[in-house]
C-alpha positions as CSV (number, residue, x, y, z in Angstrom):
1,X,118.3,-112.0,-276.3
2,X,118.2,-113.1,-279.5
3,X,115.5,-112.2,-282.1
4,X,114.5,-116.3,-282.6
5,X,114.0,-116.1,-278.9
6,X,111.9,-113.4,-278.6
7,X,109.7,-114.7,-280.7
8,X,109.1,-117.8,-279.4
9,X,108.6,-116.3,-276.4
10,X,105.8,-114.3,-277.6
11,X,104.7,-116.9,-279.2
12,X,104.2,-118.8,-275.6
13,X,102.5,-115.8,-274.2
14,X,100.2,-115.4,-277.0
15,X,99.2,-119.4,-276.5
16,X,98.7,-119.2,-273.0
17,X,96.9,-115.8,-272.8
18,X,94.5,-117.8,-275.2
19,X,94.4,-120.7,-273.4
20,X,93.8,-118.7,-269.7
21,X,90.8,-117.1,-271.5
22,X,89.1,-120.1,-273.0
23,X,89.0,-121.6,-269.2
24,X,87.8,-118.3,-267.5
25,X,85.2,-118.8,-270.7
26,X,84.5,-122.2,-269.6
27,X,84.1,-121.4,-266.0
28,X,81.8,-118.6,-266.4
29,X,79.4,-120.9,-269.2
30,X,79.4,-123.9,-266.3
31,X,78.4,-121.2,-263.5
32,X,75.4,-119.4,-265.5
33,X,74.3,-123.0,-267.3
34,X,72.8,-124.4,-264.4
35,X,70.7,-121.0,-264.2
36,X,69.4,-121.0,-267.9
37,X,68.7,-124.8,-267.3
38,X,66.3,-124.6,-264.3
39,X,64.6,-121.3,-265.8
40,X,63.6,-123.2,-269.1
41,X,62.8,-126.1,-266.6
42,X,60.4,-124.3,-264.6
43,X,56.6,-123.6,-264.7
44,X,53.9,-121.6,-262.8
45,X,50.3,-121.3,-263.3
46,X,47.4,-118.7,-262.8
47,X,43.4,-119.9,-262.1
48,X,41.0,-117.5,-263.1
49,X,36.8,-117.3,-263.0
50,X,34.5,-116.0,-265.2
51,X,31.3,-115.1,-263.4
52,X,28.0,-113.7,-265.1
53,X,24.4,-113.5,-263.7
54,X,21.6,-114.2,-265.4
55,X,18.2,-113.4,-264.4
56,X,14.8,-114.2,-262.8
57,X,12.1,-113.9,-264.9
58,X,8.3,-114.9,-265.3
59,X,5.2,-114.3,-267.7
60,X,2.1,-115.5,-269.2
61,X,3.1,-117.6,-272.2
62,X,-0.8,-118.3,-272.8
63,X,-2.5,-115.9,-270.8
64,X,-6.2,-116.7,-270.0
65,X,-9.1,-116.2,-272.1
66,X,-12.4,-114.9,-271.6
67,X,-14.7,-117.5,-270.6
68,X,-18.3,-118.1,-271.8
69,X,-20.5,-120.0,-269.8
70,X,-21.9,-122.9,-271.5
71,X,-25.4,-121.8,-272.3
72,X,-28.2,-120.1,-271.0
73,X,-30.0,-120.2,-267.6
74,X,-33.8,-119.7,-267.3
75,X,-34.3,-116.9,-264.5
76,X,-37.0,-118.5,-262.6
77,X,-36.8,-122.6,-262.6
78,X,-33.4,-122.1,-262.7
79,X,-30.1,-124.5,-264.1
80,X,-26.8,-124.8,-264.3
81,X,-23.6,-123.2,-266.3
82,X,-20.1,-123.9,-266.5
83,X,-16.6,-122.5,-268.0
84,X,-13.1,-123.1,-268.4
85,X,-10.1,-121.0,-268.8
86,X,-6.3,-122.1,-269.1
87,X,-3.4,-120.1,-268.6
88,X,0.7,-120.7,-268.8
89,X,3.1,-119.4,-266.6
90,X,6.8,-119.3,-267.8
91,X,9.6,-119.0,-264.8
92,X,13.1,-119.9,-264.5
93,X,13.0,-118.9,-260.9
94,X,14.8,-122.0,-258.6
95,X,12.2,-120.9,-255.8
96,X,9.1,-121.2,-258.1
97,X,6.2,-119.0,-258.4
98,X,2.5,-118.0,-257.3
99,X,-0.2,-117.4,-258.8
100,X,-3.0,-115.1,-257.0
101,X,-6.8,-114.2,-258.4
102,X,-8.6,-111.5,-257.2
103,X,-11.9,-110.3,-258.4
104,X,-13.3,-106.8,-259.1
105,X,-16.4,-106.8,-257.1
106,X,-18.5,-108.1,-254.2
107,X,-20.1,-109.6,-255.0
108,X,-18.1,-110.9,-258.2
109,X,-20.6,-111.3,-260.8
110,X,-22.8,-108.4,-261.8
111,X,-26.1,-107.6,-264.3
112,X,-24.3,-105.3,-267.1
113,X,-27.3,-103.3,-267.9
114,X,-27.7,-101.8,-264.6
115,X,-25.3,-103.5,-262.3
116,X,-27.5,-103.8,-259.7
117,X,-28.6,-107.6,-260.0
118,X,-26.3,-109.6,-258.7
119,X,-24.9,-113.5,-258.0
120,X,-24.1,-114.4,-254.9
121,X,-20.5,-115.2,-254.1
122,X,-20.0,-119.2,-253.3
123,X,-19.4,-120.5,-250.1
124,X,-16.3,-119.1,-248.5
125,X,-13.9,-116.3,-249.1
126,X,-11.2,-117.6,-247.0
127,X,-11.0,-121.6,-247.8
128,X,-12.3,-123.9,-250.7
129,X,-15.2,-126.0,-249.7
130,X,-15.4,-130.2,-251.2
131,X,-17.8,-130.4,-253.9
132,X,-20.4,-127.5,-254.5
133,X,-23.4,-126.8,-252.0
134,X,-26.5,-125.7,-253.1
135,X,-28.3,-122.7,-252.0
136,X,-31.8,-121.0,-252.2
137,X,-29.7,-118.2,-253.9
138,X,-27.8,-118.3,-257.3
139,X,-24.1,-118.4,-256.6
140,X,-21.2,-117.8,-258.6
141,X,-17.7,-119.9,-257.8
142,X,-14.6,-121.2,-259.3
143,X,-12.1,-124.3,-259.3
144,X,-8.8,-124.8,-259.7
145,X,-7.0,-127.5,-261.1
146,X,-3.1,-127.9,-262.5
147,X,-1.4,-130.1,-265.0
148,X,1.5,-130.5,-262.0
149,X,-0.8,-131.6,-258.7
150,X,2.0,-130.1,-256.9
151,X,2.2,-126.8,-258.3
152,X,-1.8,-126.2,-256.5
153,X,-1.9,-123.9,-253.8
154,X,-2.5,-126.3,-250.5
155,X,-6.0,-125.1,-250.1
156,X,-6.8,-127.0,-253.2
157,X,-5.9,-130.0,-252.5
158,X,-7.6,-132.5,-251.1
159,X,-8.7,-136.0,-249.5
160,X,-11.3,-137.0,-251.5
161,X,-13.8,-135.2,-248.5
162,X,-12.4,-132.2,-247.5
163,X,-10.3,-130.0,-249.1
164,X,-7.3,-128.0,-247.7
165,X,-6.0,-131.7,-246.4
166,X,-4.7,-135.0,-248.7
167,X,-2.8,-134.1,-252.0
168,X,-5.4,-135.3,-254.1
169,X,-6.2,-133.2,-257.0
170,X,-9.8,-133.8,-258.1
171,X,-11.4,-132.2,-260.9
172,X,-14.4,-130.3,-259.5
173,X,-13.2,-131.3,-255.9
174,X,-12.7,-128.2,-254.4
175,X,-14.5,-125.0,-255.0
176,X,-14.1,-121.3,-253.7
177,X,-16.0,-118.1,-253.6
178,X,-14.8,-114.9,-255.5
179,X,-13.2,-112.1,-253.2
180,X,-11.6,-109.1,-254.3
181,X,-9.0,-110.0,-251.8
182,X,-6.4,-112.0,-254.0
183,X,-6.0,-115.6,-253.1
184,X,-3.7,-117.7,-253.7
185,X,-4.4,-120.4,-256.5
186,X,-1.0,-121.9,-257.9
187,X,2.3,-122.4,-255.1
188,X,5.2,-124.2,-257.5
189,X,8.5,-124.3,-255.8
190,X,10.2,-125.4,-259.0
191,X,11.1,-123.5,-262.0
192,X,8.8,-123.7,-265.0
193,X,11.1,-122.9,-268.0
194,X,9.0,-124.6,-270.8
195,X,5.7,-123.0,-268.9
196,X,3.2,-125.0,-267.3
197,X,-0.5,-125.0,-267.2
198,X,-3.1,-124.2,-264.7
199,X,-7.4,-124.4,-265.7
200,X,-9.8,-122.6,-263.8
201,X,-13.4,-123.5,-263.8
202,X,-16.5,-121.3,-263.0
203,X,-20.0,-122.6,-262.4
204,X,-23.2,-120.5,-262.5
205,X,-26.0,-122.4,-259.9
206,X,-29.8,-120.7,-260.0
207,X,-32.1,-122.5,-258.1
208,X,-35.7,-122.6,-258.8
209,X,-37.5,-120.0,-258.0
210,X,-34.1,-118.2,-256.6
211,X,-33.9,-115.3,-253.8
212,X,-33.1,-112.8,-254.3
213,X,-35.5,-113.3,-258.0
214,X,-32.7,-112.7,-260.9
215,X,-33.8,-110.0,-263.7
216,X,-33.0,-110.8,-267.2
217,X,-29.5,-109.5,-268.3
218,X,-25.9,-110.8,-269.1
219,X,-23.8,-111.0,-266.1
220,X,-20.2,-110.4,-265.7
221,X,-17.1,-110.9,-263.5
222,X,-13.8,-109.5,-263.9
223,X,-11.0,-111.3,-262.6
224,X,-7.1,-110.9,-262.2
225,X,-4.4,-113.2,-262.3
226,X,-1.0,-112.1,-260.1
227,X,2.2,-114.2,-261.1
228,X,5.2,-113.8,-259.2
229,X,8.3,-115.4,-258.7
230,X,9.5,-116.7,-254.9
C-alpha cells in the first residue's frame, strides 16, 4: 500500500473515531439531562412549631388600706360609723380568680387597751343578710361591692330583698358578719390583666344604751385578704 493511501486511511479512522465519540457524548448528555432537569424542577417542604409557655400569675396592684371609721361614737346613746377600703387584683389567669377575707378574732373587733371589750359580730357568719338589722348590741359588719357586678361572689348579689339570689349589686345591699373562717368575697371567671377593683365597707352600729355597756377605748379588727387564681 502506498504511503498516500495510508494516510488517507488514517485520516478516515481518525474522523470517525471522533465522530463515534461525539455520539456516545451525545447519548450519555440526553440520558443524564432529563435527571438534572427534574432535580432542579423539584421542591419539598418542612413545617415546624415554636411553642413557649407563659405563666399564671396574680397580685395586689393596690392593695387595701387601713380604714378609719368616720368619726366618733358616744358609748352610751350610741350612733353610727362607717369606712371604705379599695383594693386591685391583677390576673392573667383564663379561669379567673377569688378573693377570700378572713378576720383575726371572734369576735372581730376588739378594745386595744385591754382587749377585753368587744363588738359583736353582725348577723351571720355563713350568708350576707339584705340591708343591716339592728340590735340591742353594738355590731361590727362589712359590704362588698365590685366595679364588675360579675366578679361578686354569689352570696352578694342580690334581688333588691334578699341577697344570695338576683344579680343585682346594690351598694349597702348586702351585709355580712366577720368570721375568722375565710369567706369568699370576689368569684371572677375572667382574667383581669389591667387589674380590677373591689370596695369593702365596714359599719360600726351602738345602740343606745347598748348591752353588753361598751368602755371607752379605740377598737380594732384585723382582716386578711386571700387572692388566688382558678
Amino acid at each position: 500500500m502506498m504511503a498516500h493511501d495510508i494516510f488517507e486511511k488514517g485520516a478516515k479512522d481518525a474522523l470517525f473515531a471522533a465522530l463515534a465519540g461525539l455520539v456516545i457524548m451525545t447519548l450519555l448528555f440526553m440520558a443524564a439531562e432529563p435527571t438534572v432537569s427534574r432535580g432542579a424542577a423539584a421542591s419539598t417542604t418542612d413545617e415546624f412549631t415554636i411553642r413557649q409557655q407563659i405563666t399564671d400569675e396574680i397580685s395586689f396592684l393596690v392593695p387595701a388600706a387601713d380604714v378609719t371609721m368616720n368619726g366618733a361614737i358616744q358609748g352610751v346613746t350610741g350612733g353610727t360609723a362607717h369606712g371604705t377600703t379599695t383594693f386591685v387584683v391583677r390576673s392573667n389567669s383564663n379561669s379567673g380568680y377569688t378573693v377570700d377575707v378572713a378576720f383575726s378574732g371572734t369576735p372581730a373587733m376588739r378594745g386595744e387597751t385591754t382587749n377585753s371589750q368587744s363588738l359583736r359580730n353582725y348577723g351571720s357568719s355563713s350568708e350576707p343578710t339584705f340591708l343591716f338589722f339592728a340590735s340591742s348590741s353594738a355590731q361590727f359588719g362589712y359590704t362588698v361591692n365590685a366595679s364588675t357586678t360579675a366578679d361578686l361572689d354569689p352570696s352578694f348579689l342580690d334581688n333588691g330583698s334578699a341577697c344570695n339570689v338576683g344579680a343585682a349589686d346594690n351598694v349597702g345591699g348586702c351585709w355580712m358578719g366577720p368570721s375568722t373562717v375565710p369567706f369568699r368575697i370576689i368569684n371572677r371567671t375572667t382574667p383581669a390583666g389591667t387589674g380590677a377593683t373591689t370596695s369593702m365597707s365596714f359599719r360600726v352600729v351602738v345602740p343606745s344604751s347598748p348591752s353588753p355597756a361598751l368602755d371607752e377605748d379605740f377598737y380594732t379588727a384585723t382582716a386578711t385578704l386571700t387572692a388566688t387564681n382558678q
